[in-house]
HTML snippet that shows the backbone in 3Dmol.js (N, CA, C, O; Angstrom):
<script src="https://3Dmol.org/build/3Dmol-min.js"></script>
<div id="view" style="width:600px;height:400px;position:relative"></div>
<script>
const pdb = `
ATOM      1  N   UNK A   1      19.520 -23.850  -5.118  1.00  0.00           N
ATOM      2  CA  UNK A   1      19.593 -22.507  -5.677  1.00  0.00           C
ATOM      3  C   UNK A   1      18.973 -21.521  -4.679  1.00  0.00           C
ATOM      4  O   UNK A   1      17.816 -21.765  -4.337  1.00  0.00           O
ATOM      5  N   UNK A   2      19.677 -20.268  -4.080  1.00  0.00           N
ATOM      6  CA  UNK A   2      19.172 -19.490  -3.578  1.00  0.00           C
ATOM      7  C   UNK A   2      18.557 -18.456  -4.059  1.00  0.00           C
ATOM      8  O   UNK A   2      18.939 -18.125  -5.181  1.00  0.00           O
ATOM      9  N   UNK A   3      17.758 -17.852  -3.607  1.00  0.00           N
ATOM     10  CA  UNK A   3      16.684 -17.173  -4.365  1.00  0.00           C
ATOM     11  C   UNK A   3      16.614 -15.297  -3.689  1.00  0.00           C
ATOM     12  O   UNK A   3      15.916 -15.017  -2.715  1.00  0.00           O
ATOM     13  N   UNK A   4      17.357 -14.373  -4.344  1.00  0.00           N
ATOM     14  CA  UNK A   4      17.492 -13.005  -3.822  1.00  0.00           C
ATOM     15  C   UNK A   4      16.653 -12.231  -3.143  1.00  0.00           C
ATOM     16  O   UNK A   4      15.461 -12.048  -3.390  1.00  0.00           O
ATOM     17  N   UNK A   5      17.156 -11.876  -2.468  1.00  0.00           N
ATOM     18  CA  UNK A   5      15.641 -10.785  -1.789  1.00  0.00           C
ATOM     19  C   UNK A   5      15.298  -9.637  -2.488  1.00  0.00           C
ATOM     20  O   UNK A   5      15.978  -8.678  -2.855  1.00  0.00           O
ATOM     21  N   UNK A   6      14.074  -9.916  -2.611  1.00  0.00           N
ATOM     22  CA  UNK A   6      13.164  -8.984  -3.576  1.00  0.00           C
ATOM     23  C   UNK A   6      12.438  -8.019  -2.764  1.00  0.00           C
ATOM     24  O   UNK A   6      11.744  -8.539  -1.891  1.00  0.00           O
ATOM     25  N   UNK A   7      12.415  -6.750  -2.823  1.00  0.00           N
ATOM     26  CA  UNK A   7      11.636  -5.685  -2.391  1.00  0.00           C
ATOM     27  C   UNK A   7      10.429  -5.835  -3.136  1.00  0.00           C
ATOM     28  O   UNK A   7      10.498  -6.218  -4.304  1.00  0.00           O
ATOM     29  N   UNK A   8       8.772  -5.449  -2.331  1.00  0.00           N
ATOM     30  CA  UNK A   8       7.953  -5.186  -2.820  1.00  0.00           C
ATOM     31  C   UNK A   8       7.346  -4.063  -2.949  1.00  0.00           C
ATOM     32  O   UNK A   8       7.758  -3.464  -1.956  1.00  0.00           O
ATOM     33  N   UNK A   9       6.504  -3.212  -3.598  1.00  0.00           N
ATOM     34  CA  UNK A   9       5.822  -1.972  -3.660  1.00  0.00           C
ATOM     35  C   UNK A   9       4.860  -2.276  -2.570  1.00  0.00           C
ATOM     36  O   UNK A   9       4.475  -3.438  -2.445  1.00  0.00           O
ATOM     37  N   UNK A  10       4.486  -1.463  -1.868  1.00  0.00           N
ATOM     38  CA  UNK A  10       3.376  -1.145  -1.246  1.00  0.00           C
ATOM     39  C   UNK A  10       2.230  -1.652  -1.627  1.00  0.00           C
ATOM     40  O   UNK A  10       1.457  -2.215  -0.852  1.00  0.00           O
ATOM     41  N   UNK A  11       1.964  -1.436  -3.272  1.00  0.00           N
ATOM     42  CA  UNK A  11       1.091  -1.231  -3.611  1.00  0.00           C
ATOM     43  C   UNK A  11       0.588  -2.869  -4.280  1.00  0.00           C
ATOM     44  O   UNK A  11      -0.580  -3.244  -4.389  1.00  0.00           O
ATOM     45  N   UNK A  12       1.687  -3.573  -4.623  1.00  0.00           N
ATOM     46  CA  UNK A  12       1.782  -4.793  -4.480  1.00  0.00           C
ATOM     47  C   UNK A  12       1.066  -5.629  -3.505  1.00  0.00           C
ATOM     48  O   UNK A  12       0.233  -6.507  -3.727  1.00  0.00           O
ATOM     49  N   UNK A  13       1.654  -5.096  -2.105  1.00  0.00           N
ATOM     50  CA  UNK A  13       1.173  -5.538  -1.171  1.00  0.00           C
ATOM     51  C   UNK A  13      -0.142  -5.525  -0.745  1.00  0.00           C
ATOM     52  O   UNK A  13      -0.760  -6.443  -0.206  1.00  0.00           O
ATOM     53  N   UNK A  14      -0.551  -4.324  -1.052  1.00  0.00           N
ATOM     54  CA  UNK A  14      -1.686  -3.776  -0.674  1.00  0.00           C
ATOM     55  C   UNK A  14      -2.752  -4.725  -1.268  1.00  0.00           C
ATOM     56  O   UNK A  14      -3.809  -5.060  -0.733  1.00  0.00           O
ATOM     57  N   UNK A  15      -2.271  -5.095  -2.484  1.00  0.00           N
ATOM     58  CA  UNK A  15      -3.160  -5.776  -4.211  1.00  0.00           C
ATOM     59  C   UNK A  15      -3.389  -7.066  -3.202  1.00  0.00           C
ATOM     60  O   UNK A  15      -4.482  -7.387  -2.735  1.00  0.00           O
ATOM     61  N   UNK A  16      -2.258  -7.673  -2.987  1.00  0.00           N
ATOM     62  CA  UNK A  16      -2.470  -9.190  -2.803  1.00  0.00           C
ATOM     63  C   UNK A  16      -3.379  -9.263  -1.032  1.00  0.00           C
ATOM     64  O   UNK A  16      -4.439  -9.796  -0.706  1.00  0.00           O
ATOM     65  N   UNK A  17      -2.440  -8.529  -0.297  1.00  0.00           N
ATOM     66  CA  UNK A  17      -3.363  -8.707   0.993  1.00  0.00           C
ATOM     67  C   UNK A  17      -4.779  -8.288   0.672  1.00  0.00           C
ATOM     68  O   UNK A  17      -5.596  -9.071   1.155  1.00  0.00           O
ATOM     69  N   UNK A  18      -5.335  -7.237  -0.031  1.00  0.00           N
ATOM     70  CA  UNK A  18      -6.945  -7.296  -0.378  1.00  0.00           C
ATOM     71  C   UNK A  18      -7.926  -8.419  -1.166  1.00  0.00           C
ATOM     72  O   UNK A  18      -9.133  -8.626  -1.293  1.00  0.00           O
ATOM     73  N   UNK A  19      -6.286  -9.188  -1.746  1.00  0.00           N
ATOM     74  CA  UNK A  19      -7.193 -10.189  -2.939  1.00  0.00           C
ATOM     75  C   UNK A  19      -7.410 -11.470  -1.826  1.00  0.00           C
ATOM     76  O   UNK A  19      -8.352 -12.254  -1.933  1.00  0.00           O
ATOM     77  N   UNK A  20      -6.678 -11.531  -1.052  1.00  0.00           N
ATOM     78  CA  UNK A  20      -6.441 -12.841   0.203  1.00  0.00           C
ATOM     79  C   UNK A  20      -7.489 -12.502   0.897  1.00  0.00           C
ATOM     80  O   UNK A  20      -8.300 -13.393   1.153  1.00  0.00           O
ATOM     81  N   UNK A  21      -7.693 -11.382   1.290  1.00  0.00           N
ATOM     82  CA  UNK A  21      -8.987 -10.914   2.632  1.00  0.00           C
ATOM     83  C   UNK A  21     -10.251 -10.937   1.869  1.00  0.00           C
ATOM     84  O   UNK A  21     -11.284 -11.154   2.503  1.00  0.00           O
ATOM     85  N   UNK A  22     -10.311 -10.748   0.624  1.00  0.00           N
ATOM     86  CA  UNK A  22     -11.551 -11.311  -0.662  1.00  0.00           C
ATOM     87  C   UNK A  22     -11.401 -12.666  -0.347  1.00  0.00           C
ATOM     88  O   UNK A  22     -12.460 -13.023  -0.863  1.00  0.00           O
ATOM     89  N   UNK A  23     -11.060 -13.408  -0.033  1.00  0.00           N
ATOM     90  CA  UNK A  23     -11.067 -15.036  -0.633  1.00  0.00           C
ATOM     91  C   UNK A  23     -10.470 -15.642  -1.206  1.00  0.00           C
ATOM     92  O   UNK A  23     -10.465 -16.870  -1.296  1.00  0.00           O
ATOM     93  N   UNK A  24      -9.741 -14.745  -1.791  1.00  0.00           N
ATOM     94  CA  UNK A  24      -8.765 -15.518  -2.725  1.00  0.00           C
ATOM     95  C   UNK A  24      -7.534 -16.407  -2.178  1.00  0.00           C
ATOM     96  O   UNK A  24      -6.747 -15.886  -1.388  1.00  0.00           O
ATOM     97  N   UNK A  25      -7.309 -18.159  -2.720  1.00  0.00           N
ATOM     98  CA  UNK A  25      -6.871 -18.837  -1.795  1.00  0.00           C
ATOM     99  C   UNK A  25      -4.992 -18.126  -2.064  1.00  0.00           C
ATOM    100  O   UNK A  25      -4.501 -17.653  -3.089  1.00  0.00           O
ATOM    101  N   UNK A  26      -4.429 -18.311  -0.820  1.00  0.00           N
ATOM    102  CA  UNK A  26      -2.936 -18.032  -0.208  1.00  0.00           C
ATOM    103  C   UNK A  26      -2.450 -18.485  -1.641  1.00  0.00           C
ATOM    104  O   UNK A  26      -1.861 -17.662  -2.342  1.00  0.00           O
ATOM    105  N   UNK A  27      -2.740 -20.115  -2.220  1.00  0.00           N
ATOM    106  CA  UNK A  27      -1.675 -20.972  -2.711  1.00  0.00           C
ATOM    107  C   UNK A  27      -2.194 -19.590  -4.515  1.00  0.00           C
ATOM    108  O   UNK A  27      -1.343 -18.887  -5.061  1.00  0.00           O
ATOM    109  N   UNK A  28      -3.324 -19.634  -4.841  1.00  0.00           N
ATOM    110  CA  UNK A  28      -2.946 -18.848  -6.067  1.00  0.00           C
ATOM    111  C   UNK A  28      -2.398 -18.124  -5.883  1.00  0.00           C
ATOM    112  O   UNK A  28      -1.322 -18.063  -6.478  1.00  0.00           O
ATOM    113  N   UNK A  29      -2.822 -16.925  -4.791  1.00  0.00           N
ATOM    114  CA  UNK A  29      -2.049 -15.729  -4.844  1.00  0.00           C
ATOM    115  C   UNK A  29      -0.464 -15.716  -5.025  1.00  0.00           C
ATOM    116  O   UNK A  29       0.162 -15.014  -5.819  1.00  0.00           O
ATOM    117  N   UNK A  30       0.162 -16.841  -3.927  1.00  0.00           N
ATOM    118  CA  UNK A  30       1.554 -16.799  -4.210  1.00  0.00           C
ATOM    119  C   UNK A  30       2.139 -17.377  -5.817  1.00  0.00           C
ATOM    120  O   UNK A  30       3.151 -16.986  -6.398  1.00  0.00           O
ATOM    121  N   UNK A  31       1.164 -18.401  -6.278  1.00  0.00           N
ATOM    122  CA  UNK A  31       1.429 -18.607  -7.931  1.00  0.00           C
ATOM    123  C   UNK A  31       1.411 -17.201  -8.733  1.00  0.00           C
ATOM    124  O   UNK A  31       2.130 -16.729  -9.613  1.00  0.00           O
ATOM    125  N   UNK A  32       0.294 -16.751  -8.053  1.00  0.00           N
ATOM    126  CA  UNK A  32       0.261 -15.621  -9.318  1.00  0.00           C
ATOM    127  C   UNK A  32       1.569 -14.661  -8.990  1.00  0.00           C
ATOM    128  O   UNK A  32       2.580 -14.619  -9.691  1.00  0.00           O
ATOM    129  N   UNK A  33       1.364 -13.962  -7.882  1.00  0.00           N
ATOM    130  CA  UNK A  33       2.749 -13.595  -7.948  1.00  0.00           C
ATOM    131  C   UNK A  33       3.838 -13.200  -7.159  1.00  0.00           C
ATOM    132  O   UNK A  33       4.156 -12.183  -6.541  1.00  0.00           O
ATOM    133  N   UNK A  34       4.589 -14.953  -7.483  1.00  0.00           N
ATOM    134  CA  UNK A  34       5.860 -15.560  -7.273  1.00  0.00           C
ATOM    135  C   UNK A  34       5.978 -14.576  -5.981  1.00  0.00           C
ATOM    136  O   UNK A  34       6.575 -13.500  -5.938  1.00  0.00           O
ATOM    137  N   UNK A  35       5.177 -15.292  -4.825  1.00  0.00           N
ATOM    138  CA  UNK A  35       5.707 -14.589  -3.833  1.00  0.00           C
ATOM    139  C   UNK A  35       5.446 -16.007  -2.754  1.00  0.00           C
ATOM    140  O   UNK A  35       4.443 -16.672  -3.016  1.00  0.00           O
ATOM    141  N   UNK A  36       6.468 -16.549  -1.363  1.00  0.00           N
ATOM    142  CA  UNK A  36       5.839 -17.141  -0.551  1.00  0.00           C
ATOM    143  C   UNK A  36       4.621 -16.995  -0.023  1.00  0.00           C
ATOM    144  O   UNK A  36       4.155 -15.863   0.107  1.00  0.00           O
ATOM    145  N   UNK A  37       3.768 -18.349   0.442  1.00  0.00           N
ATOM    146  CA  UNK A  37       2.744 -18.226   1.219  1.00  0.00           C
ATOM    147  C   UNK A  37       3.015 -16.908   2.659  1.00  0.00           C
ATOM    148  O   UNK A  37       2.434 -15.874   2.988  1.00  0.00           O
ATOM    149  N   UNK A  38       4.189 -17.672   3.168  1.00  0.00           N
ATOM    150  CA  UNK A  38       4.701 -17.445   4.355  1.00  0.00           C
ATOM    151  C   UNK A  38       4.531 -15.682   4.291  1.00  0.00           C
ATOM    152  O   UNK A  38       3.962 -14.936   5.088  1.00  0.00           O
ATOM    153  N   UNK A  39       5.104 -15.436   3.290  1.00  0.00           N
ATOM    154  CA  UNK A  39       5.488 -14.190   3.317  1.00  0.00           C
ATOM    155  C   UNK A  39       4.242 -13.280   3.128  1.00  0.00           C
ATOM    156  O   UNK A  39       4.239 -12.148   3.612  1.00  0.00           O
ATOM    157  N   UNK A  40       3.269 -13.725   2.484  1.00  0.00           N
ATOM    158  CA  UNK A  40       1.610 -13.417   2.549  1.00  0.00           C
ATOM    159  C   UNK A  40       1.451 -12.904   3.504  1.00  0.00           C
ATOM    160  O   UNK A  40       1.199 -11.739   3.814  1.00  0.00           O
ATOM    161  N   UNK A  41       1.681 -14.302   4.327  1.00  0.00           N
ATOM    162  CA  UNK A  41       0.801 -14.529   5.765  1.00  0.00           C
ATOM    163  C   UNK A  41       1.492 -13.081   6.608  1.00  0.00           C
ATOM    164  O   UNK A  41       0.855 -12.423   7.430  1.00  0.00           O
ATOM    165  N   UNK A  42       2.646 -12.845   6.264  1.00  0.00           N
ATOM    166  CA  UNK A  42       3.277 -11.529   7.359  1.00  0.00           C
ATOM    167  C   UNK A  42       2.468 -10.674   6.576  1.00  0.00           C
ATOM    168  O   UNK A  42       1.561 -10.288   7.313  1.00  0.00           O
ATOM    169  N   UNK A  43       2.323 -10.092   5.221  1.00  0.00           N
ATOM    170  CA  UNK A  43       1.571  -8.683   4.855  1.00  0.00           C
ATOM    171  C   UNK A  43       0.272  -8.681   5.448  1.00  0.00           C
ATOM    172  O   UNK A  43      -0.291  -7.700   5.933  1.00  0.00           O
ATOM    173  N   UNK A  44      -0.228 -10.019   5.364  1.00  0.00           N
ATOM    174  CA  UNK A  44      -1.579  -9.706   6.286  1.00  0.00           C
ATOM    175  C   UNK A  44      -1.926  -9.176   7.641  1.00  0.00           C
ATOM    176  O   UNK A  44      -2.684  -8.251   7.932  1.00  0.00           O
ATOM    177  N   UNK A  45      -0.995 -10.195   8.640  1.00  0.00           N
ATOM    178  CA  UNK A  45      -0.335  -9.390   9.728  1.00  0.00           C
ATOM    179  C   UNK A  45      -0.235  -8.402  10.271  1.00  0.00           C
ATOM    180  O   UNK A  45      -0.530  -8.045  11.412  1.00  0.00           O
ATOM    181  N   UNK A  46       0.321  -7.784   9.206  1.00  0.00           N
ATOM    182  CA  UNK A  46       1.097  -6.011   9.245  1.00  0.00           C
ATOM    183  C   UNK A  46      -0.236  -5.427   9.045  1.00  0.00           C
ATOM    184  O   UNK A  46      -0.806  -4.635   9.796  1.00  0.00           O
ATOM    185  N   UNK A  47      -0.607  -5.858   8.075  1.00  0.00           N
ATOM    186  CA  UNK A  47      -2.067  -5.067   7.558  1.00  0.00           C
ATOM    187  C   UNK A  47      -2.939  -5.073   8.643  1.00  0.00           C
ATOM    188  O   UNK A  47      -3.563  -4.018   8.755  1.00  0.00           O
ATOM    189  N   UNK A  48      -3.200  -5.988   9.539  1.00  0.00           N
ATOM    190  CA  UNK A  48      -4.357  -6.394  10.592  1.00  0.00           C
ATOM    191  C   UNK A  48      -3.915  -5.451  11.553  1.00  0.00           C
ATOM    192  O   UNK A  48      -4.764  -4.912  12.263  1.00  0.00           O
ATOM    193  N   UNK A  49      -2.655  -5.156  11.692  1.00  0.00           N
ATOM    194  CA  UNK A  49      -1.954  -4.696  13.266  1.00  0.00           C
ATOM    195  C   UNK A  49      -1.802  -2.673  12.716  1.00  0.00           C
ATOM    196  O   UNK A  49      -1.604  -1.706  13.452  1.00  0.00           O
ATOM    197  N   UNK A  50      -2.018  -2.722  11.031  1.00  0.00           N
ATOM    198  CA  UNK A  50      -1.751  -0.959  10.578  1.00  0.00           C
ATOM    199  C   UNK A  50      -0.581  -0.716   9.911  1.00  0.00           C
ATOM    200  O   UNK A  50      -0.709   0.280   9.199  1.00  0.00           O
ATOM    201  N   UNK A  51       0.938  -1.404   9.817  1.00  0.00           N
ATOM    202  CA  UNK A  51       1.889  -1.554   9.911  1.00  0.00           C
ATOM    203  C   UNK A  51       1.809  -1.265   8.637  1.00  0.00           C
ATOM    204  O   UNK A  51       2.467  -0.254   8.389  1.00  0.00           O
ATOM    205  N   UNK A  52       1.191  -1.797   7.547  1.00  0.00           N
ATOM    206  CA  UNK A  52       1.338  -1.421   6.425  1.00  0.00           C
ATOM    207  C   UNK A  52       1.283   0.309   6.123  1.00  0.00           C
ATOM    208  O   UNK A  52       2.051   0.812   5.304  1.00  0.00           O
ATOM    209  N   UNK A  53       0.517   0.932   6.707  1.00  0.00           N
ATOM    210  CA  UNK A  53       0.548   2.416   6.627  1.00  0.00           C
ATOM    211  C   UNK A  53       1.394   3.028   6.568  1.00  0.00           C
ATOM    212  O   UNK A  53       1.506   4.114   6.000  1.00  0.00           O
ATOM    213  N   UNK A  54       2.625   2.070   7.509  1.00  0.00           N
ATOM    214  CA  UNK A  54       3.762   2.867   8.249  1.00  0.00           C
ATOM    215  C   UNK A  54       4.578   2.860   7.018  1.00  0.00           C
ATOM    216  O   UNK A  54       5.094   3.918   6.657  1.00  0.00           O
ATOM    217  N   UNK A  55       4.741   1.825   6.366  1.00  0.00           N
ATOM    218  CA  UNK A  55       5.384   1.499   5.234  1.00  0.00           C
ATOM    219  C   UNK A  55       5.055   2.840   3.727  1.00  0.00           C
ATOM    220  O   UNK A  55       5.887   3.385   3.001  1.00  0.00           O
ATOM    221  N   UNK A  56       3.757   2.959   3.744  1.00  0.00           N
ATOM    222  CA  UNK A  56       3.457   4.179   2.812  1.00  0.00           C
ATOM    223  C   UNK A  56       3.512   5.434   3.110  1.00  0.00           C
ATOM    224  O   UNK A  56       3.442   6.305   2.243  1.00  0.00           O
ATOM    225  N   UNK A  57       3.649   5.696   4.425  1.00  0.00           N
ATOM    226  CA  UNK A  57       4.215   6.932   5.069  1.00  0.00           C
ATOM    227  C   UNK A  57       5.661   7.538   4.943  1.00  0.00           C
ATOM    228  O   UNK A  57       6.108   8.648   4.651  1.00  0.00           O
ATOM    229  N   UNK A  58       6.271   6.142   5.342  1.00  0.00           N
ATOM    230  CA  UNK A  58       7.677   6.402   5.260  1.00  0.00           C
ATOM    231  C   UNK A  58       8.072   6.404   3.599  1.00  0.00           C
ATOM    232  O   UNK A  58       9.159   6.950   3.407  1.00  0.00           O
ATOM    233  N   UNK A  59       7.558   6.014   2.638  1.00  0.00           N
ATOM    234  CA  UNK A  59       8.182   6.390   1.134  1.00  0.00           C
ATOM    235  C   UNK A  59       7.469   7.887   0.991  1.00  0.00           C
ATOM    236  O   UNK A  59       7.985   8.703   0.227  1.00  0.00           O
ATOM    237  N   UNK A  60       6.483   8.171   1.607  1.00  0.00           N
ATOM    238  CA  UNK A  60       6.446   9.565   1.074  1.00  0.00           C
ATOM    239  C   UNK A  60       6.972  10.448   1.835  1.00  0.00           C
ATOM    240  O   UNK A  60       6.829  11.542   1.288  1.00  0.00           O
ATOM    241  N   UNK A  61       7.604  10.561   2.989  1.00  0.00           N
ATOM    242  CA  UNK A  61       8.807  11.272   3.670  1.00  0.00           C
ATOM    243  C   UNK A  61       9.818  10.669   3.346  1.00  0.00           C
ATOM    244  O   UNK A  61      10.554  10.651   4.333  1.00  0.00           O
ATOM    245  N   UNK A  62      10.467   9.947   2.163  1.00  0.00           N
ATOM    246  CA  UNK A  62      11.300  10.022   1.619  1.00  0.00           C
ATOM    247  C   UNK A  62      11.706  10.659   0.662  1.00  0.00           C
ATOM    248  O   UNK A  62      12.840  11.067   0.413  1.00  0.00           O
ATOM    249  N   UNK A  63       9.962  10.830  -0.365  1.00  0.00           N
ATOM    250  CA  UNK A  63      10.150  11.381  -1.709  1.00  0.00           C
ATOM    251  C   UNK A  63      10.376  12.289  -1.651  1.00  0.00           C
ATOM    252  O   UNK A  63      10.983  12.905  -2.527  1.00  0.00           O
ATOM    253  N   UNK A  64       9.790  12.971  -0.075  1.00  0.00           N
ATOM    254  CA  UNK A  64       9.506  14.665   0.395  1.00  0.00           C
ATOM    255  C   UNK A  64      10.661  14.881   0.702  1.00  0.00           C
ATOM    256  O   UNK A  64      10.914  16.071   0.516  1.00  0.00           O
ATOM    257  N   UNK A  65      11.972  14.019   1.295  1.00  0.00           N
ATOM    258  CA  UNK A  65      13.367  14.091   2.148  1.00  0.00           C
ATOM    259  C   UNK A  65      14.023  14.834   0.370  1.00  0.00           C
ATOM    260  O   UNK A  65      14.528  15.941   0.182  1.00  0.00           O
ATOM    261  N   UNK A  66      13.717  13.591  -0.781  1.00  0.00           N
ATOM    262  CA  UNK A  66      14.727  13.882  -1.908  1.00  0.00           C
ATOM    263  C   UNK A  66      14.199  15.253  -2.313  1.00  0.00           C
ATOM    264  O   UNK A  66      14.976  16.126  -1.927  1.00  0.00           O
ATOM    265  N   UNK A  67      13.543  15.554  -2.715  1.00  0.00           N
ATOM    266  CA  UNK A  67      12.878  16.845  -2.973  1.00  0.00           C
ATOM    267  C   UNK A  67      13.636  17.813  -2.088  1.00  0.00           C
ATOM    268  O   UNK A  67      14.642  18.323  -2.581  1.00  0.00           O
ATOM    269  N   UNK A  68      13.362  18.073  -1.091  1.00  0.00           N
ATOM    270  CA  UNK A  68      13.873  18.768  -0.365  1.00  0.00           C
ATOM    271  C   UNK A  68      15.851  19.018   0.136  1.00  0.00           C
ATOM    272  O   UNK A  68      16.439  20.054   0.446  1.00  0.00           O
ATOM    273  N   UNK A  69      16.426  17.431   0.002  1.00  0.00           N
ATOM    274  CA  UNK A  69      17.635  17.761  -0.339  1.00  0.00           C
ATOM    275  C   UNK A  69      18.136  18.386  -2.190  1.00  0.00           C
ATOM    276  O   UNK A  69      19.232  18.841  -2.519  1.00  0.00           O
ATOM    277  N   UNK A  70      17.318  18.252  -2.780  1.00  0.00           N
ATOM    278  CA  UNK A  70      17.681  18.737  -4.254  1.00  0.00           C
ATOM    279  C   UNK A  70      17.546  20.577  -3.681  1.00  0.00           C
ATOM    280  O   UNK A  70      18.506  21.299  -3.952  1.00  0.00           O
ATOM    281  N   UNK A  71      16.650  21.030  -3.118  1.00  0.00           N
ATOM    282  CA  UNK A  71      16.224  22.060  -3.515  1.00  0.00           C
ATOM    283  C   UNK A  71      17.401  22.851  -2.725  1.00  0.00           C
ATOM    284  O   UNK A  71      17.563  24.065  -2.852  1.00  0.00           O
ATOM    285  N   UNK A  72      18.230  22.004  -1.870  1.00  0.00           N
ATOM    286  CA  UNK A  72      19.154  22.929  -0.614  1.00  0.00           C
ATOM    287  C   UNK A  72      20.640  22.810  -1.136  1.00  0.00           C
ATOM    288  O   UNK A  72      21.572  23.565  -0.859  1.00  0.00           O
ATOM    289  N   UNK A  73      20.658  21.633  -1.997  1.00  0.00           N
ATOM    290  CA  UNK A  73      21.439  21.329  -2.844  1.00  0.00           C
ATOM    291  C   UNK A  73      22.046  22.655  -4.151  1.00  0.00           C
ATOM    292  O   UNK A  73      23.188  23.101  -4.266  1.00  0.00           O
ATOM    293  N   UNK A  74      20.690  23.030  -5.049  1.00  0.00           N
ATOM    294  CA  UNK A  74      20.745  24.093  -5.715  1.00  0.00           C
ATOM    295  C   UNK A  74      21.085  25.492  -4.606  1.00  0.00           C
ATOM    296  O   UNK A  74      21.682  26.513  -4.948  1.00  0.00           O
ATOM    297  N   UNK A  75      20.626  25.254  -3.474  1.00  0.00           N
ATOM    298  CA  UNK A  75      20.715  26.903  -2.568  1.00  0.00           C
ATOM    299  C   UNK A  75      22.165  26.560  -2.106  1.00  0.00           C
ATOM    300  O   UNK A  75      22.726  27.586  -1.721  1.00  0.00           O
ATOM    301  N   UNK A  76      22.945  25.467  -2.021  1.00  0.00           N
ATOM    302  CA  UNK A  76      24.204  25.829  -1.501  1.00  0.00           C
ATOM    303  C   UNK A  76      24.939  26.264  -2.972  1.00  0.00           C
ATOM    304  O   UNK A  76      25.784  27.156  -3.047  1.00  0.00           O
ATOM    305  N   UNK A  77      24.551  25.623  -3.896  1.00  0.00           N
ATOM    306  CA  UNK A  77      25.568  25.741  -4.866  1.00  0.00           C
ATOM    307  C   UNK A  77      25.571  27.345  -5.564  1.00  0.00           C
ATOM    308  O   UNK A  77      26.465  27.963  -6.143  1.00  0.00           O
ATOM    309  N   UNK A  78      24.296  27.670  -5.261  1.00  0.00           N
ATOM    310  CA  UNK A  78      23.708  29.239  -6.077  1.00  0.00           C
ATOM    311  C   UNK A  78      25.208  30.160  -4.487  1.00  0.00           C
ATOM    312  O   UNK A  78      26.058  30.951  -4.895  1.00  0.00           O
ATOM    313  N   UNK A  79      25.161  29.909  -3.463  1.00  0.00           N
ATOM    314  CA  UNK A  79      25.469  30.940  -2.442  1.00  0.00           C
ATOM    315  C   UNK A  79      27.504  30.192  -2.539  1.00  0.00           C
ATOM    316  O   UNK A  79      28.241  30.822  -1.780  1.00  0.00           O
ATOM    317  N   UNK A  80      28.041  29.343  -3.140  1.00  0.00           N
ATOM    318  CA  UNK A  80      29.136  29.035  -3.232  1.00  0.00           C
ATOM    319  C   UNK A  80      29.584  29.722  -3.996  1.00  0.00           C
ATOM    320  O   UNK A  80      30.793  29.954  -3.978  1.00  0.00           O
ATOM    321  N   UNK A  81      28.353  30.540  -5.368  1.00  0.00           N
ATOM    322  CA  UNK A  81      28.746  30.845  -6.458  1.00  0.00           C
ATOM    323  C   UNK A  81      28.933  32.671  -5.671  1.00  0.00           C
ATOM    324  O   UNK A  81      29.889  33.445  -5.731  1.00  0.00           O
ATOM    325  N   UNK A  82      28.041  32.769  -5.223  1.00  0.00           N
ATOM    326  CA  UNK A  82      28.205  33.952  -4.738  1.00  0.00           C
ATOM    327  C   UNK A  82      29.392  34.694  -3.989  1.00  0.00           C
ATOM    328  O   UNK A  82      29.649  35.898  -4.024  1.00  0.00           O
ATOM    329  N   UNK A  83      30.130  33.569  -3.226  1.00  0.00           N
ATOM    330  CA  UNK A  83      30.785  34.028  -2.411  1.00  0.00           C
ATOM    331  C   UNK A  83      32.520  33.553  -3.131  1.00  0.00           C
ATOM    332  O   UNK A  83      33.603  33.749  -2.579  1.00  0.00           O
ATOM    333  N   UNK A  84      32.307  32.995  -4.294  1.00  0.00           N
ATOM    334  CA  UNK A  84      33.366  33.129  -5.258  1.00  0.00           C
ATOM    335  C   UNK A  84      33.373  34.061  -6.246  1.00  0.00           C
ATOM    336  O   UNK A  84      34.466  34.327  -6.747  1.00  0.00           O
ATOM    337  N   UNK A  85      32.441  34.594  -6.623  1.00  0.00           N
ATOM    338  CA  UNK A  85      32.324  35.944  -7.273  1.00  0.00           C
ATOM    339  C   UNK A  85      31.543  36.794  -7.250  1.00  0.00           C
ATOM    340  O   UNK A  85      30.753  37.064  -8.154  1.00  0.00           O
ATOM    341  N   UNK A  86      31.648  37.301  -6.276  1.00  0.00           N
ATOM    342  CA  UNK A  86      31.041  38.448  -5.337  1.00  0.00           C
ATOM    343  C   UNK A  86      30.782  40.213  -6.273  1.00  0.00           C
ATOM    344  O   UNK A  86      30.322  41.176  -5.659  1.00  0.00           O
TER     345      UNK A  86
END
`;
const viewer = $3Dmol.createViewer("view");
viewer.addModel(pdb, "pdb");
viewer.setStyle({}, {cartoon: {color: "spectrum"}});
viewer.zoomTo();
viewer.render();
</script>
């Protein structure tokens, strides 16, 4: 059985790489939650090298990207209206 790739939150990440760098052993953490060792072992990684930052940076210049296409979104549609009934 193959098993889908699952996106994690940041904040997820953040939880388990702090509970691992506490002490807490690899094998619970991945019991608790259903995540590979292996895949641990890279958030820690990332975390040691900063990489994780990059990851919470880039969702909030995303949230800031959607925001900002909504708002240009309403300004084209307000100036389409304009220039159809002038």
């Amino acid at each position: 059985m193959t098993r889908r790739h699952r996106r994690h939150s940041t904040a997820k990440k953040r939880e388990v790489v702090e509970a691992c760098l506490n002490g807490e052993a690899l094998q619970a953490l991945s019991e608790r939650h259903d995540v590979c060792r292996s895949l641990i072992r890279t958030w820690i990684e990332k975390h040691e090298r900063g990489a994780c930052d990059d990851d919470a940076v880039e969702a909030d210049l995303l949230s800031e990207c959607k925001v900002r296409i909504v708002a240009l979104e309403r300004l084209v549609g307000r100036q389409a209206l304009e220039i159809e009934f002038p």
